[in-house]
VOZA-713339 format. One record per residue (C-alpha): residue in one letter; x, y, z. Coordinates in steps of 0.5 Angstrom, whole numbers, padded with zeros to 4 digits, always signed. Example, Ala and Ser with C-alpha at 12.3 -4.5 7.8 and 13.67 -1.06 7.14 Angstrom:
! residues 2
A+0025-0009+0016
S+0027-0002+0014
END
This chain:
! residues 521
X+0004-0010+0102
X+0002-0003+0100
X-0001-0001+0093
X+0003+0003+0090
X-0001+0009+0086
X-0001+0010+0079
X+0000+0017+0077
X-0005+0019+0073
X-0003+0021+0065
X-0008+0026+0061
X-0006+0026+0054
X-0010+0032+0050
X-0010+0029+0042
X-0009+0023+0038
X-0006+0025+0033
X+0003+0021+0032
X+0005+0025+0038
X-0001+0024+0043
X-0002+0016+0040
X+0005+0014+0040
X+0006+0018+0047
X+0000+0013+0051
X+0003+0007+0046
X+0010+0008+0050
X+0007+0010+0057
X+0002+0003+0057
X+0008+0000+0056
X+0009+0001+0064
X+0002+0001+0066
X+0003-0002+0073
X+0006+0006+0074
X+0001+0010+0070
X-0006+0011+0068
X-0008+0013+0062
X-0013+0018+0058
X-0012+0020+0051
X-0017+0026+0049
X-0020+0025+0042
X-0024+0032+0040
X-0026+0028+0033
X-0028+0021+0032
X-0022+0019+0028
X-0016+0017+0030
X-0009+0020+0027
X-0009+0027+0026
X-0008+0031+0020
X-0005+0023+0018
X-0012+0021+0019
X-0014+0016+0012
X-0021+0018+0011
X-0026+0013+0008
X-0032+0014+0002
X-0035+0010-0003
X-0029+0004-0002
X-0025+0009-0003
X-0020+0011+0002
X-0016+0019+0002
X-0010+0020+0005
X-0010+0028+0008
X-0003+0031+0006
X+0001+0025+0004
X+0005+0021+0009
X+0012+0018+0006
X+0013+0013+0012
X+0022+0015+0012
X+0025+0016+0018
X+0033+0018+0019
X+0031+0014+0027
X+0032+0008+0027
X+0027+0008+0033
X+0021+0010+0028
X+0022+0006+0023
X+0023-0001+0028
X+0016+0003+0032
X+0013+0002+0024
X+0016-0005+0023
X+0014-0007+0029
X+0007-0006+0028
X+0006-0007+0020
X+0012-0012+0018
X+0014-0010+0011
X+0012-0013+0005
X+0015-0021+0003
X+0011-0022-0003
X+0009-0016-0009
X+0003-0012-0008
X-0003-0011-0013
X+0000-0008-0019
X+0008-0010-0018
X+0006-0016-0019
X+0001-0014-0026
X+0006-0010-0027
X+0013-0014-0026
X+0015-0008-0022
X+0020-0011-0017
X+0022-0008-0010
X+0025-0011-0005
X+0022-0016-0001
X+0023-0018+0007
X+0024-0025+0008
X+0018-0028+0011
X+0014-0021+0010
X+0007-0021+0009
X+0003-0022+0003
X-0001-0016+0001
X-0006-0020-0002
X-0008-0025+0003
X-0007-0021+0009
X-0008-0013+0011
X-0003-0011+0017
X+0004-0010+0012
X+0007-0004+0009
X+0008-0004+0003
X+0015-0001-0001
X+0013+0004-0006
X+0017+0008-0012
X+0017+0015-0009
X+0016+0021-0015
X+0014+0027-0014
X+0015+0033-0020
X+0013+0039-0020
X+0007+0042-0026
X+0008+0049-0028
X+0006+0052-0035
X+0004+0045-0037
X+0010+0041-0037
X+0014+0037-0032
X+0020+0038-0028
X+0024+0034-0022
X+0021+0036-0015
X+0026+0038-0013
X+0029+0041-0019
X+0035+0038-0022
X+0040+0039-0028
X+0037+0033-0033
X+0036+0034-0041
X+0029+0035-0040
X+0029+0040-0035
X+0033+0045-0040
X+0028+0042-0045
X+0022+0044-0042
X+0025+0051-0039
X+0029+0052-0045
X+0036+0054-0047
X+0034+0062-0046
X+0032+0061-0038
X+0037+0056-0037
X+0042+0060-0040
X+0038+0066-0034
X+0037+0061-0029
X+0045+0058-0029
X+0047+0066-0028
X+0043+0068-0023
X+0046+0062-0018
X+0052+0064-0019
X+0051+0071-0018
X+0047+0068-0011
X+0052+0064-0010
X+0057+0071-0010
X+0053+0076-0007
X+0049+0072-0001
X+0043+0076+0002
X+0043+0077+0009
X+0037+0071+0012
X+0032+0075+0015
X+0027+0073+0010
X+0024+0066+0007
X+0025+0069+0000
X+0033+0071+0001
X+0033+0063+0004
X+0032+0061-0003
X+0035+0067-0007
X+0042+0064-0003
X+0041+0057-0006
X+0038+0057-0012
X+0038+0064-0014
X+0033+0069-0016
X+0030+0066-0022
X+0029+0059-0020
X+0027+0061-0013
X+0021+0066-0018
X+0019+0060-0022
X+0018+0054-0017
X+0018+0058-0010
X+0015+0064-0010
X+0008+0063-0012
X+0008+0056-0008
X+0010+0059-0002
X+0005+0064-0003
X+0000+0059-0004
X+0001+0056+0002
X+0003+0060+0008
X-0003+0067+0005
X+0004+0071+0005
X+0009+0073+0000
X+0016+0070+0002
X+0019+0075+0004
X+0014+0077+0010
X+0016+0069+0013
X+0021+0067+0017
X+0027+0064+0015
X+0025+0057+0020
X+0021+0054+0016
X+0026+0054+0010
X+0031+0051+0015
X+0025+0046+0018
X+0024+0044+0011
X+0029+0045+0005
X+0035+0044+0010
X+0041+0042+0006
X+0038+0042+0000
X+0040+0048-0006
X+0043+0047-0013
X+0049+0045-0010
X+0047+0039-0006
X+0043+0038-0014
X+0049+0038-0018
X+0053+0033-0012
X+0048+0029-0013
X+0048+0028-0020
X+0056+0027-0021
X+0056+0022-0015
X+0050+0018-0020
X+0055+0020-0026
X+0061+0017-0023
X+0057+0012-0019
X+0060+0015-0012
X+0057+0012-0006
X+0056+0016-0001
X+0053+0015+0007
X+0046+0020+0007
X+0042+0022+0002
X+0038+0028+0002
X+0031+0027+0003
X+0028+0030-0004
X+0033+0025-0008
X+0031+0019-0004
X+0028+0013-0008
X+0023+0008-0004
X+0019+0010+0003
X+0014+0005+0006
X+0008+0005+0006
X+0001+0002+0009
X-0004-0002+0006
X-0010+0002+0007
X-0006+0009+0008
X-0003+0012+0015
X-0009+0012+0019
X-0009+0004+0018
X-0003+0005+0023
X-0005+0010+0028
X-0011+0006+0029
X-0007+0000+0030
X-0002+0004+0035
X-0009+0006+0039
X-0011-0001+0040
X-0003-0002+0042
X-0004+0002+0047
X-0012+0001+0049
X-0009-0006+0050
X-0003-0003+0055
X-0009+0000+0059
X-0010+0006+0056
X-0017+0008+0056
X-0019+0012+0049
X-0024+0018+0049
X-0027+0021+0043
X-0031+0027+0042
X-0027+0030+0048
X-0027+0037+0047
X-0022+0041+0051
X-0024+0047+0052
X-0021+0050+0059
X-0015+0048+0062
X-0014+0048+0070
X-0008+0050+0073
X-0006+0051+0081
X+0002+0054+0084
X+0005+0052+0077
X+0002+0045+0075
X-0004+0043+0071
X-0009+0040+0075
X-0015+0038+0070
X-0018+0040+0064
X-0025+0040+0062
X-0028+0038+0057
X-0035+0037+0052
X-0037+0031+0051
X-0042+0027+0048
X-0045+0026+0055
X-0044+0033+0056
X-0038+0037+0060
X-0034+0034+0063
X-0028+0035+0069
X-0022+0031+0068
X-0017+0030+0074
X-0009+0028+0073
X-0002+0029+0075
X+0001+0029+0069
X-0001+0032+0062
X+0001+0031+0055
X-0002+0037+0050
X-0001+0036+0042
X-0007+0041+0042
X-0005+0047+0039
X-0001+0052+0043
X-0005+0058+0041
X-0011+0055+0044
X-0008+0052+0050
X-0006+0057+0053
X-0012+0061+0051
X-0016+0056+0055
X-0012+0056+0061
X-0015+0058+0067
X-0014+0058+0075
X-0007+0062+0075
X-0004+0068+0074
X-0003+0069+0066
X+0003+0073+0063
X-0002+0077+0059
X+0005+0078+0054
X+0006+0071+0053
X-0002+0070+0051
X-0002+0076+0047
X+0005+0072+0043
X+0000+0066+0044
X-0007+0070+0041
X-0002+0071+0035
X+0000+0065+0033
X-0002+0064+0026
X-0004+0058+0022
X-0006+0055+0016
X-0012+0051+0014
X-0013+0046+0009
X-0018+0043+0005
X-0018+0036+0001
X-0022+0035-0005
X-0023+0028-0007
X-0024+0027-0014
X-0026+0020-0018
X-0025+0020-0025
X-0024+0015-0031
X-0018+0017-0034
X-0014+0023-0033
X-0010+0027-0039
X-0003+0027-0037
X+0001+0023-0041
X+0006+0019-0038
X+0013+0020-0041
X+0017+0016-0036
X+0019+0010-0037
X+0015+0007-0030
X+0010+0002-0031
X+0003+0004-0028
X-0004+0002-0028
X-0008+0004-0033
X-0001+0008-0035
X-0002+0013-0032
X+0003+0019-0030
X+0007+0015-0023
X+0006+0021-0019
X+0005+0020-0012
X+0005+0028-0010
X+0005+0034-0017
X+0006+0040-0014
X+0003+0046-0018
X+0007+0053-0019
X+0002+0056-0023
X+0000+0062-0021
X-0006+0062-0024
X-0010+0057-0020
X-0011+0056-0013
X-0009+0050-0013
X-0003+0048-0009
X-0002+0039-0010
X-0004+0034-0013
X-0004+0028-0010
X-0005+0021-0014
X-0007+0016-0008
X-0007+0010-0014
X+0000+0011-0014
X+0001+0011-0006
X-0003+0004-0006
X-0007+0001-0011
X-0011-0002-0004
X-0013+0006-0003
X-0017+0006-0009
X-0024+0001-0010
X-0022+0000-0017
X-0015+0002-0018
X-0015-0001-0026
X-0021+0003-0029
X-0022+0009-0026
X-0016+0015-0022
X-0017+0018-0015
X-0014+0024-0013
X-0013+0028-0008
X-0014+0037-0010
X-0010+0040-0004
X-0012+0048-0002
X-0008+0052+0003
X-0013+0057+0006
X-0016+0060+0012
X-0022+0058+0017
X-0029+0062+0016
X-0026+0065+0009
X-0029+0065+0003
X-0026+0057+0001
X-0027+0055+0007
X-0033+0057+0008
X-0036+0054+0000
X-0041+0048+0000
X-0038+0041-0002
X-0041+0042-0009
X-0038+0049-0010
X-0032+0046-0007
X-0031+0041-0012
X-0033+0045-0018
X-0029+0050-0017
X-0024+0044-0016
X-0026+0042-0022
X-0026+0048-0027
X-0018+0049-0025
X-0016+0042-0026
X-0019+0043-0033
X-0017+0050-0034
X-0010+0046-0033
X-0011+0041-0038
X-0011+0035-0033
X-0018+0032-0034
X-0025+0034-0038
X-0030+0035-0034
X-0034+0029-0037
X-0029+0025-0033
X-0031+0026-0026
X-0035+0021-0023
X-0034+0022-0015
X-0032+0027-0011
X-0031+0029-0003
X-0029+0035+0000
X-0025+0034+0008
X-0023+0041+0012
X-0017+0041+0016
X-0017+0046+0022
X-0009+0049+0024
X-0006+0044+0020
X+0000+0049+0018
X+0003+0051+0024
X+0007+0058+0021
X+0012+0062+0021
X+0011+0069+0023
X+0007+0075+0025
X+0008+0073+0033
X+0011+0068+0032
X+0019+0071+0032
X+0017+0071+0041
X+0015+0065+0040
X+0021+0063+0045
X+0018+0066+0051
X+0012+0062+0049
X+0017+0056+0050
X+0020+0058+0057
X+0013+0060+0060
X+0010+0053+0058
X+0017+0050+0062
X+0015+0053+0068
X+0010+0047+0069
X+0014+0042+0071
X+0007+0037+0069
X+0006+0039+0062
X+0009+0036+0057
X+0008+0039+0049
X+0009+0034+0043
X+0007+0035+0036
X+0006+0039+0030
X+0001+0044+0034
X+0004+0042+0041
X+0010+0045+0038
X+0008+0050+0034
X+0013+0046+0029
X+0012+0044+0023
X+0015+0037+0023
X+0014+0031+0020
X+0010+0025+0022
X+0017+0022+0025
X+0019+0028+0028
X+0011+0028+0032
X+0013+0022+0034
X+0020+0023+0037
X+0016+0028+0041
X+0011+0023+0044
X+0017+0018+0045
X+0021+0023+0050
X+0016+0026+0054
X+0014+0018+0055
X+0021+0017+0056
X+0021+0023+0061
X+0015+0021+0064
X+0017+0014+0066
X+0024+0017+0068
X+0020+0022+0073
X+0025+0027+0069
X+0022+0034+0068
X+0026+0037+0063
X+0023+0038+0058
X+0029+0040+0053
X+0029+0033+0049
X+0022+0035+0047
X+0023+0042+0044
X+0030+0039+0041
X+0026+0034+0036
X+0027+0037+0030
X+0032+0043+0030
X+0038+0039+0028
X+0040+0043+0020
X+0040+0037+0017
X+0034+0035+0012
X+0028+0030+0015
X+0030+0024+0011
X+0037+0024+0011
X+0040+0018+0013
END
């Protein structure tokens, strides 16, 4: 009886996307052979878990919470959640909801952990709710005039609505103008290297969907009133899970998945040209550490950035509008400083217990427009296990939105940190005589964004189409600015499209366009 071929399936990037793509394909391995292409030496992405020290860095946070169901049973699969407390639940008396016959986070590795979520926002030296709400502290800490100016003003933005050309009139129109100039305008400003009147309304939609005061203010009364309702807006949402050792524990669990499927993982594979012949995608050629190397395929999947994708391809007859569009696809880049220290100088005034008291954070995001810095993160608070000594000293994560081959970009490690440093002090969160550690970690394209070239980018879409072998997946693969689970989704229908021999790829660029929030149940 005659074998019948596999196809074979080059799949550019392990990152959620490219991973959970050879994961879903491996799973027909009598059908597929399959290649998963890592430039780096780590496996995740930008939800890679970095080592140093014994200490481990998230890069950019990663909340495990999904409104799929599909995602968070391919999560609870792979890591069951936790059936006894961890760490500091238990010295704490903390108590969290446990699964029968879940694993112990102390005796074993492989377990998600299920963690408190708060993140609040630091302006002018005082806390406030991420995202803003309408307690006693609130009006405390902006005080009675600007309560009084604030409370106004969304009346007046909810009567005179602006046309939603822009991000800034995005968030005029759901928390009026003098919210949106405390704890939007110079965050996004940070972020994006724009003001938010030069961005696109998209991403506004992509990331505040369904949020607004009045979304607050429902919220707030159903609390009140002890009203139970089906969906919660992702803001408010309570607990997420969370691996033992951070995100990139997964992915690499997921990677062995697949490489036990019969995937075979590549890394320092570089994609640097992309073949093409009569509208299908033929090979890609790649640097590698036995030098260049061609590899062939019927079918290929990219989460590369699609800037650099259609860059690089090579062989067919190139839309030269299309590539302009493509060449103008903007990015943001990111830089991570880790910083070890003994103790921080922010009090914690909650009444959540932490080790070492400590603030309960795990994400603070800075409104100052006097300093660079964008967020903090406290990785003490997303897992005890990420911090060698979780007891006696605090291992945050500084957070820096720039540009590749700008002047932060291109600071040394030491200059990095000090810089680093001074802000934090400037800021009134630690003395200098603090810090015992440090690690810097860059990040290229993290941010995919949301205007110049970017208002044609649906010709990029339908040019990419064209390709019946071409499948694109992921946060860069889309030009999207999707979640992790969103990422996933993508690698999840480009398999499923695969393994139905389907080349329609609207399922694909459908992922993450719904107007409710991400984390809405």
């Amino acid at each position: 009886m005659e074998t019948k071929a596999k196809k074979k399936v080059v799949i550019i990037g392990a990152g959620p996307a490219g991973i959970t793509a050879a994961a879903e394909l491996s799973k027909h391995s009598d059908d597929f052979d399959i290649t998963l292409l890592e430039e780096s030496q780590q496996l995740g992405g930008i939800s890679r878990t970095v080592r140093y020290n014994g200490n481990r860095m998230d890069i950019g946070g990663h909340r495990f919470f999904s409104k799929s169901e599909e995602v968070m049973n391919w999560w609870k699969e792979l890591m069951p959640v936790q059936g006894k407390n961890s760490f500091d639940d238990e010295l704490l008396g903390r108590e969290k909801p446990l699964e029968k016959g879940g694993p112990d986070p102390e005796t074993e590795d492989v377990v998600m952990l299920v963690r408190e979520r708060v993140s609040r926002i630091y302006y002018d030296r005082k806390f406030f709710d991420y995202p803003v709400s309408l307690k006693p502290d609130t009006i405390k800490n902006m005080g009675f005039l600007t309560t009084m100016k604030a409370g106004l003003s969304y009346l007046y933005s909810c009567v005179f609505k602006k046309p939603e050309t822009n991000l800034e009139n995005f968030y005029i129109n759901r928390f009026g103008r003098v919210l949106y100039s405390m704890f939007f305008e110079g965050y996004t400003e940070k972020l994006w290297g724009r003001h938010p009147r030069e961005i696109s309304a998209d991403w506004g939609a992509q990331r505040v969907k369904g949020l607004s005061i009045m979304a607050v203010l429902k919220d707030m009364f159903k609390k009140l009133f002890h009203i139970r309702s089906g969906k919660v807006e992702t803001s408010l949402i309570e607990q997420f899970w969370y691996p033992k050792y951070g995100p990139g524990q997964l992915w690499e669990l997921a990677c062995d998945k697949a490489v036990q499927g019969g995937a075979k993982l590549c890394k320092g594979y570089r994609v640097k040209r992309v073949l093409e012949e009569n509208k299908r995608i033929t090979a890609v050629v790649c640097d590698t550490p036995e030098g260049e190397r061609i590899i062939e395929g019927d079918i290929f999947i990219s989460s590369m950035p699609v800037k650099d994708l259609i860059m690089s391809m090579q062989g067919g007859d190139m839309c030269q509008k299309v590539k302009k569009i493509a060449y103008g696809l903007p990015y943001r880049d990111f830089v991570t400083v880790g910083l070890l220290v003994d103790k921080l100088k922010l009090k914690n005034l909650t009444a959540k217990k932490t080790l070492g008291n400590i603030v309960p954070d795990c994400w603070i995001y800075v409104q100052d427009k006097g300093v660079k810095l964008g967020r903090i993160q406290i990785f003490n608070n997303w897992s005890p296990y990420l911090v060698k000594d979780p007891e006696h000293t605090v291992w945050i994560g500084l957070e820096y939105f720039c540009a590749e081959g700008d002047e932060f970009w291109n600071m040394s490690a030491e200059e990095c940190a000090d810089f680093a440093i001074s802000e934090l002090v400037k800021m009134g969160v630690i003395d200098r005589g603090n810090v015992l550690d440090f690690h810097r970690e860059r990040v290229k394209k993290a941010y995919p964004a949301y205007f110049d070239t970017y208002k044609y980018f649906d010709r990029v879409v339908r040019f990419l189409n064209k390709f019946p072998n071409l499948y694109c997946v992921g946060r860069n693969g889309q030009h999207r600015y999707n979640n992790m689970d969103h990422s996933m989704l993508t690698g999840i229908c480009a398999a499923r499209a695969i393994a139905e021999g389907s080349t329609d790829k609207s399922a694909l660029w459908s992922v993450n366009t719904e107007k409710e929030y991400h984390e809405t149940k």
